[in-house]
Each structure stands twice: as structure tokens, then as C-alpha cells.
N, C-alpha and C positions, 0 to 999 in steps of 0.2 A: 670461546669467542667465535662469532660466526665470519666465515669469511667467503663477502660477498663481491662480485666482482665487477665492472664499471662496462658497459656499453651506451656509446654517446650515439644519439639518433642525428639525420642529418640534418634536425634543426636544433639541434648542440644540446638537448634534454639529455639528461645523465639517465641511464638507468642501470638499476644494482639487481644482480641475478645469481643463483646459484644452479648448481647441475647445469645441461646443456643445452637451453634452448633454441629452435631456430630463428635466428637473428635476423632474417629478412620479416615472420611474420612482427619476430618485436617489433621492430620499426612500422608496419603497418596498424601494429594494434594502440600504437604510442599516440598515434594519432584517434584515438577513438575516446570513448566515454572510459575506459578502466583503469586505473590504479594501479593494480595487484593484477599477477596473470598468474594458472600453473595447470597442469593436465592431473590435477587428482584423482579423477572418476577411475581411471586406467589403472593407479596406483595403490590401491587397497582403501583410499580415504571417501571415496562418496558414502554419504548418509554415516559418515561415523561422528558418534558423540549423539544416539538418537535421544540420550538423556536431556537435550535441550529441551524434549516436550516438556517435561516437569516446570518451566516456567512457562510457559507460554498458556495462560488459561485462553485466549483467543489467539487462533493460530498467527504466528510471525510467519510472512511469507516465503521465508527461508528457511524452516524447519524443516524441511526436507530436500533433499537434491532433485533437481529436473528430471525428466528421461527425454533420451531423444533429441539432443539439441546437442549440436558444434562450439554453443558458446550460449555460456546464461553465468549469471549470477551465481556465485557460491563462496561461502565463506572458510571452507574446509580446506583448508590450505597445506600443503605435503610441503616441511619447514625443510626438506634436502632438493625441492625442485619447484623455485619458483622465483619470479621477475618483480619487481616493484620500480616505482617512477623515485628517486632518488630526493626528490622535496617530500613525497609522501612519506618513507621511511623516516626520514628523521624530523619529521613533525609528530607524527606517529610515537616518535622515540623506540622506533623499534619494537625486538621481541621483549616481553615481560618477562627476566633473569629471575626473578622470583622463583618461577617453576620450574625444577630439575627436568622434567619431561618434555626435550624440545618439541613433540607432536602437542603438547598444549600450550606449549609459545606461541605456537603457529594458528594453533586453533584459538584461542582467546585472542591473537592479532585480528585473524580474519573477523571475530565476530563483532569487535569492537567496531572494526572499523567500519561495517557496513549498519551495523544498530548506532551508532550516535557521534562518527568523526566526519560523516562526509567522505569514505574514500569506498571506492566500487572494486571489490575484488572480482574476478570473472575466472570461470574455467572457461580453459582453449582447447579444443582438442586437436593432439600434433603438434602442439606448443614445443613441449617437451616428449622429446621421440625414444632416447636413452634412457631409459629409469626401469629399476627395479620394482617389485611390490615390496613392497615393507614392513607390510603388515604391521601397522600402528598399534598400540597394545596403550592402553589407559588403565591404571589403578583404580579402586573405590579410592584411595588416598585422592588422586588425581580430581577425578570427580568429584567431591565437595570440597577442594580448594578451588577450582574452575567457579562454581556455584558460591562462594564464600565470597571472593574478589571481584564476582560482578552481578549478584543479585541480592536481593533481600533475604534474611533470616528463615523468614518462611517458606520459601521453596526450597531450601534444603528440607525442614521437616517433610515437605510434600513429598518429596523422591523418600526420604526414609520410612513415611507409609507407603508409599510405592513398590519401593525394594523388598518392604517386611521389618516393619517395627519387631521384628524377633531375633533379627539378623544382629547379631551384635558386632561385627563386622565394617556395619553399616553406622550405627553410635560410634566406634570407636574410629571410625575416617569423619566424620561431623565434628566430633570434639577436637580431633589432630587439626582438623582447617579453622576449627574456630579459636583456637590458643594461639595459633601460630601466625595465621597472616588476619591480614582486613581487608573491607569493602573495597576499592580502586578510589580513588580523589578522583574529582573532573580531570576529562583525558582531553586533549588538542583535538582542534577541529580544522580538516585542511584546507585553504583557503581558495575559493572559487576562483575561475579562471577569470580574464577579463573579455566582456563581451565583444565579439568583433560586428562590425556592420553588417546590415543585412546583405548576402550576395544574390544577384541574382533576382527575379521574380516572381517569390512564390505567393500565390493565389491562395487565400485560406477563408473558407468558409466556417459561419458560427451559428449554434444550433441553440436556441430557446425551446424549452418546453415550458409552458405557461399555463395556469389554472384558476380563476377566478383574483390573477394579479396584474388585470393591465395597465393599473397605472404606473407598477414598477415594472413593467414589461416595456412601457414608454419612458421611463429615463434612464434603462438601462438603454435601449435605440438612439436615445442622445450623447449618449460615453461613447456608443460605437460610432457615432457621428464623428465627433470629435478626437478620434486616433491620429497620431503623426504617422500610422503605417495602418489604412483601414484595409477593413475585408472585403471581398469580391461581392461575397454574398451572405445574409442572415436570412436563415428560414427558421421562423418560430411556428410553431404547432402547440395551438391554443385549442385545450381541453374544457376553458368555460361554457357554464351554462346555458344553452340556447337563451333563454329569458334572464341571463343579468348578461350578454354581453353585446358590445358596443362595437359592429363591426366598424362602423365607419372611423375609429378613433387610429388605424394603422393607414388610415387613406388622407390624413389632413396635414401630413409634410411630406415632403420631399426629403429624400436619404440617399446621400453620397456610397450606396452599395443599392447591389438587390434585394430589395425586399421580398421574401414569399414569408406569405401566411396561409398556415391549412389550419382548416378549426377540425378537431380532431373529433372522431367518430369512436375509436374504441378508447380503453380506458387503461392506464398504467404510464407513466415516467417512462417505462422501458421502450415500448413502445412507439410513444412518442418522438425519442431518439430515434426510434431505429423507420422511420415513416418520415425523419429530417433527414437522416444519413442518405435514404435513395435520391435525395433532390440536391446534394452536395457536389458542386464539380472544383471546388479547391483541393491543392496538395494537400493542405493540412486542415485540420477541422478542429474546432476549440467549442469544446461542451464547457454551458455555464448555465446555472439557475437563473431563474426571473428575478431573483431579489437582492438582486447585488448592483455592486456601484463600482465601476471601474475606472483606473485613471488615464492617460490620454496615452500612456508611452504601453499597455497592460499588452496589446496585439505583436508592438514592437517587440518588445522583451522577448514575447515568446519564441516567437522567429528566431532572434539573436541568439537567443540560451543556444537552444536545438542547433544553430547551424555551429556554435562554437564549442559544443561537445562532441560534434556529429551523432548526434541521438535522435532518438526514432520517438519519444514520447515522451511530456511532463505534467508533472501537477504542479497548480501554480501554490501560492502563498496564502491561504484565507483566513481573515478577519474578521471576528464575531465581532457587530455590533453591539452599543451598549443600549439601542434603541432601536426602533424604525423612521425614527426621524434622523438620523444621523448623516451623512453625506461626505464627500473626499476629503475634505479638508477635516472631519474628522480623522479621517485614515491616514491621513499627513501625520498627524500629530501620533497616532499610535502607532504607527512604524518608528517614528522618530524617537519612541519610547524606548522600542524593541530595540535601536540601535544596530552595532554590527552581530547581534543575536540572531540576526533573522537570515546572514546570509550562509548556511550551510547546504549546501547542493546534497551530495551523493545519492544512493539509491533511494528512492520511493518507497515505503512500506504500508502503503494502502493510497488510496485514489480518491481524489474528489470531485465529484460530478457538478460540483459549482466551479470549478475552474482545472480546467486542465487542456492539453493540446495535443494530437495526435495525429502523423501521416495517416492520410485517409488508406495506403493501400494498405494498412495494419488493421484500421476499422473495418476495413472491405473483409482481410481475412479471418478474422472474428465475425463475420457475418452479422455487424452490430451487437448488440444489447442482447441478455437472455431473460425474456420476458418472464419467467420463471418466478421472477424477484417482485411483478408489479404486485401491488397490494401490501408489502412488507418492505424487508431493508434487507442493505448490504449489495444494490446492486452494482454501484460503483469499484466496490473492493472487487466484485465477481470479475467485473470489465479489466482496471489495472493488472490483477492475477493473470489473468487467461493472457492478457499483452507478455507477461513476463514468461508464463510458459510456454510460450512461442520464440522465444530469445528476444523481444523487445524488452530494453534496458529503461524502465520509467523513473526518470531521474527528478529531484526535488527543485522547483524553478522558486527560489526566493527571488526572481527581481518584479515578476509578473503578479500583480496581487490585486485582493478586491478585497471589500467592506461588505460583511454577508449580513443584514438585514437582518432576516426570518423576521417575519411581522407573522404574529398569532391564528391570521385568518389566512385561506386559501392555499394555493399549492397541492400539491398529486398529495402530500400525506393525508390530504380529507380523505383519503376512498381508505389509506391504513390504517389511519385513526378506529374505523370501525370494528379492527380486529381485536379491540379492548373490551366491547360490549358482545353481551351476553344476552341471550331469550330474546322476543319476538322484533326487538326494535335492531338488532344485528342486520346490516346487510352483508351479504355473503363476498370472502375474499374469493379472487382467482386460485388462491394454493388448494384453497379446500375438495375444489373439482369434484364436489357429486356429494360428500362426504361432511356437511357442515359441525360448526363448533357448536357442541351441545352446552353440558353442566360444566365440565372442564378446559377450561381458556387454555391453549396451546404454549408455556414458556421457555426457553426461550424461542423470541422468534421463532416461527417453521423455516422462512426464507433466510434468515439468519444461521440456523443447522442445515437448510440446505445446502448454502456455501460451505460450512466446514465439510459436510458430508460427501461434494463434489468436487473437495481441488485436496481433501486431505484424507480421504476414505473412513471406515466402519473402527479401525483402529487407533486412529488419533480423535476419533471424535469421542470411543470409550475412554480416551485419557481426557478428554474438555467435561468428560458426565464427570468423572473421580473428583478433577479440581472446581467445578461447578459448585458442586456439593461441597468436598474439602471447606471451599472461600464460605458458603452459604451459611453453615453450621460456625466456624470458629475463627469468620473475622466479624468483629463487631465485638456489641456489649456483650459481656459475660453473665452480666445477671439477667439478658433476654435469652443464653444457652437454650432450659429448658422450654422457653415458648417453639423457638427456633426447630427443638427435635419432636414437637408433636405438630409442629407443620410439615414434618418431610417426609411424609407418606402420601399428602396432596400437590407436594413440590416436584414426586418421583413420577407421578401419574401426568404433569403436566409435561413433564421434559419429555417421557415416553409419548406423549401425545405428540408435540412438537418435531419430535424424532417420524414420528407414524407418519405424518404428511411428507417430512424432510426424503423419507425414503420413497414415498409415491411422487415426486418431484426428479428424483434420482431417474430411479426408472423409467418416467415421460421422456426425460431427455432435455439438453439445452434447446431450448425453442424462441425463435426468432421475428415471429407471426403468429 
């Protein structure tokens, strides 16, 4: 039985701790976006349990530990030296008693709670100043019971071709965890704060990139018309075509902010943000697509979340329409579907460029966007990441939400679209730089391997090529098996293609311009 000990903050928050932390930062970290605190990195625990890759066929952005940072996210939690907010714990219900191994109490707490309960663990460092190393020590036993009670079937087989289908070692911990325990039931989700007023007055500017969509580019300037807390300023940067666009269509109302429009000269979504960000003078800035529908409280919300976490960055809520004809009061009604489904906060695990908010001096230190990405995908997740490897906590804002459109024509994926096509009608992406797509089409994405290649290096992206392949050849129909294995010598040449560019991307560098 664990015995955890009670420090009340002095705004009477209970909080439950073991080992010896300093009690003045508790109380200041009490007040911040985390949940969970503990000094692992120090304690023998960072990056232990790197078996987590084995499921992760697209990297989770917590499969590895930071470097460099006083405080970031991490779900690696040392079960003899660590803090928790006393409503979190026992919503949580605590350590999982199931597992004799309190280091995988602790490790299966933390990683739960940051993958699907809403609660933020964080390493502190000087949290905890007393502690030992302890060298944490995991069984194969250990390991695919961890893997049994919170993932699917098949990624236990994947770590067992991983480890060495020879290893008998390795069958007989897979079959120990599969007689004995099961999958986890739905686990508790912790219940989001309540939003306080906005304090204060912060100025927040919103950034449109637009392309061949101004008529949803003008009723999206009507939702921002209509805010109970509007913005200072929107500068959209429209990428349409000299001969289909209509400058005079941003010059025929009047707009309770500033309007700027720059009709954009080069080419790429990154770009475009990052040619809106120099023209921004709000504290906060909210990136959102042309093709969305926002409701009147969307700007509010943001503000509120942020100041009532004290957090430095969030992605809002987004709703795929069932149309393009659709509009708010559609969105009324499928939130109202969603019910209290929809309101889990905690950590962010990837970013959405159609709605998100961000202190601009966080955009400013990321030097905007990495152009890297125009012509392809992923550059959103690239942006969120880089926020997080900086100790920015991007936390998940269900109150702030839109209805995302996507209607078939327009938008910056025209210029990606073209990375599908082949021989003479191809136009040439930005990734390719000198080097075009011949016989062999690039899969996956290059700026999609770029990003693994650049926030998870040479050796986690050789475990995304294992489970690429793994998933490719034996999920699915069994009786297409043998089609399956006389295409994967065309399948190998294309990843290695994809990988080819990924790593001349690498080497360029993050580029901003």
C-alpha cells in the first residue's frame, strides 16, 4: 500500500506526494497547467521503457524524453518520488495493483494519463532534490503485460518480431500476459477546470491563409465580425490566382478589427503563415484555415482556456463537416451529439492548423513555420512539436471549436495534390529541389518522413520502415497476402525514395524563408 502524503496549497488544493519535494515550488507549480510532477531525468528513469516504440507506427509525441528543458511533459514517472493534485489521483484510481512492479504502476499511470485521461504529467527539475538513482529494472514478463493491458494484440506480436521471433523467452512472457491479465476497460477522464473571465487585455491577432477560397474566406471575416471578445487584427494572405481573384471583394465592408490583406507572391501554406506572423502585433495569435465556420464565443474561449490553465498554447476542437453547405447551427447540433465527450483538456498530441492559439512570443521563438513542409504534409504537427520541445505545454481546448468545411476545390493542397502525378503533366514540389520524381512516386510522404526524420532521428524512423511494412504485408485480407508480397519490392524502392528526399530536407535545415 502506497503511502502518500497530503500538502494543502494555499488555495486549500490537496496535493498527495511521496519522497521529498520542495514545497514552495509545489505550490507554485499547483497553480500551472500539470497534474503529476517528479524529477525522473536525474533518477535513472528518462527514456526508460524505449519499447514504447513497438506501438507507435507514427510517432506519439512523447516516445521519447526532451533534452534540455527545466520542465516538459513526460510520462515516465519514478513511483518513490513524485506529486500529484489529490482530485487527479483518485479519479485516475490510482496505481494499477495488478502489476507486482511498482516502476510499471508508475509507468502505465503516467502513460495513461497523458494518452487518453486528460491529466498533464510534467518533469520538474529540483522538484525533488533528495533521491536516489534506482535504477528501474523491467522484466520481459513486465513488458508484454505493460503491452497486453493497454494496446492491441498486435503489437505485442510486432515487439516479438522485433525482439527475435527465436527468442523463446520472448513467447513465453507473451503467453504469461496473455492468460493472466486483459486489455484495461475505459479508464476516467479528469474533469476540466471551469473557465474564469478573461483578465486583463490581451490583443490577439488571427491569421488566414487563403487560396482560391474567397468566398469562404468572407464568411469566415463574418464569424470574426461577430465575436463577444474580437481580435485586434486579421491579416489573411491570399495565394489566388492573379485572373480568378476578386480583389475588390475584401474592400466592400467594414470590419470591427484590422483588416490586412497581402496577395501572396510565393507558394506554400508555410509560408504564408510565416509572411502573416511579421504583420502580427497581438499577444496571442490564432491560426485557422479558410474553410471553417466559427461560433461567436470561438476567440473568447481561447483566451479563457489559456488564462485558466496558465498555458502558453492550444488546439482548439475541430469538426468535420458532413458537407460544404453546412453552417453553425449545424455545429450546434453535433456537439450536442458529442455531449460531455468532447470536453477532455490535457496534453495535445498533435496540432491543428485549422484552429489553434498561440502566445505570439513562442511563434516569434520558433521563427514561424518550417517551410520545409510546403508542397506536402505534416506541417502543423512539425509546428505543435517544436512548441513542445521548447517546454511549451500545448494543451487540448474543447471549448473553442469550428465546423471544418473542406469543400473539394481550392486551398494550398492544389500545389500537393501534384505530388501524385507522374511524367510530363507533374509540376515540380519544393521537397524535390533539383532532383525531380521520376518512374518511382515518393511513399510515404517525403515531408511526412521528414518530420519523423527531424524530431525522432535515423533510429526510430528504422522502427516506423519495420512497422510500415509489418502493418502493410499482414493487416488486411489474407487471401490478397500474396499480391501484397510481390508488390513489396516496388513498396521498398518507394519508402527508400521518400526517405532520399527526407534526408536532403534534413540536411537543408529548418528554413523559415
Amino acid at each position: 500500500m502506497m503511502n502518500l502524503k497530503e500538502f494543502k496549497t494555499q488555495r486549500g488544493e490537496v496535493i498527495l506526494y511521496t519522497g521529498n519535494p520542495c514545497l514552495e515550488k509545489l505550490e507554485l507549480l499547483s497553480n500551472g497547467v500539470g497534474d503529476i510532477w517528479h524529477s525522473s531525468f536525474e533518477q535513472g528513469y528518462k527514456n526508460i521503457f524505449p519499447e514504447i516504440v513497438y506501438q507507435t507506427a507514427t510517432f506519439f509525441w512523447f516516445v521519447k524524453d526532451f533534452d534540455g528543458l527545466d520542465q516538459c511533459i513526460s510520462w515516465r514517472l519514478n513511483p518513490n518520488q513524485f506529486a500529484v493534485r489529490k482530485s487527479v489521483w483518485e479519479t485516475l484510481n490510482g496505481f494499477d495493483k495488478e502489476y507486482f512492479n511498482p516502476v510499471m504502476q508508475a509507468l502505465d499511470f503516467g502513460l495513461n494519463a497523458v494518452r487518453g485521461q486528460g491529466a498533464i504529467p510534467l518533469y520538474v527539475k529540483g522538484l525533488f532534490q533528495d533521491y536516489k538513482d534506482d535504477k528501474p529494472k523491467i522484466s520481459v514478463n513486465d513488458r508484454y503485460v505493460f503491452f497486453r493491458k493497454n494496446f492491441k494484440q498486435e503489437h505485442s506480436i510486432f515487439m516479438i518480431y522485433r525482439k527475435g521471433f527465436w527468442k523463446i523467452s520472448e513467447w513465453k512472457a507473451f503467453f504469461y500476459a496473455k492468460k493472466n491479465f486483459k486489455k484495461a476497460t475505459k479508464k476516467n477522464i479528469v474533469k476540466h477546470r471551469e473557465l474564469i473571465e478573461i483578465q486583463g487585455q490581451p490583443e490577439v491577432s488571427y491569421i488566414i491563409p487563403t487560396m482560391m477560397r474567397q468566398s469562404f474566406t468572407l464568411n469566415l471575416l463574418d464569424d470574426l465580425s461577430n465575436q463577444t471578445f474580437p481580435p485586434k487584427q486579421v491579416v489573411v494572405v491570399d495565394a489566388t490566382h492573379v485572373e480568378q481573384r476578386d480583389e475588390s471583394l475584401y474592400t466592400n465592408k467594414v470590419y470591427p478589427f484590422e483588416l490586412i490583406i497581402k496577395w501572396q507572391e510565393t507558394k506554400g501554406s508555410c509560408r504564408a503563415r510565416n509572411e502573416a506572423i511579421e504583420l502580427c502585433t497581438g499577444e496571442y495569435i490564432i491560426f485557422g484555415d479558410d474553410d471553417i465556420r466559427i461560433p461567436e464565443n470561438y476567440i473568447e474561449n481561447h483566451i479563457r482556456f489559456l488564462q485558466t490553465y496558465n498555458a502558453d498554447a492550444c488546439n482548439g476542437l475541430d469538426i468535420r463537416a458532413d458537407n460544404q453547405s453546412q453552417d453553425l447551427n449545424d455545429l450546434k447540433q453535433k456537439l450536442q451529439k458529442l455531449g460531455d465527450n468532447r470536453y477532455m483538456v490535457g496534453a495535445a498530441q498533435f496540432l491543428n492548423n485549422a484552429n489553434n492559439c498561440v502566445k505570439k512570443e513562442f511563434v516569434d521563438k520558433l521563427v514561424g513555420n518550417d517551410i520545409n513542409f510546403d508542397g506536402g504534409y505534416g506541417e502543423d504537427k512539425d509546428f505543435g512539436l517544436s512548441l513542445t520541445k521548447i517546454g511549451v505545454v500545448v494543451l487540448q481546448n474543447p471549448f473553442s471549436t469550428n465546423l471544418h468545411l473542406k469543400p473539394p476545390v481550392g486551398g494550398y493542397r492544389f500545389w500537393g495534390s501534384q505530388a501524385k502525378i507522374v511524367g510530363k503533366k507533374r509540376k515540380t514540389q519544393p521537397w524535390e529541389m533539383g532532383v525531380p520524381v521520376k518512374r518511382i512516386t515518393p511513399r510515404p510522404s517525403p515531408t511526412a518522413m521528414y518530420y519523423f526524420y527531424k524530431h525522432f532521428g535515423l533510429d526510430l524512423v528504422k522502427e516506423f520502415k519495420h512497422k510500415y511494412f509489418f502493418l502493410f504485408l499482414f493487416k488486411g485480407s489474407k487471401l490478397k497476402l500474396p499480391i501484397r508480397f510481390l508488390q513489396l519490392p516496388y513498396r521498398l524502392m518507394q519508402f527508400e525514395k521518400s526517405l532520399f528526399y527526407a534526408k536532403r530536407l534534413v540536411e537543408l535545415g529548418k528554413r523559415t524563408k
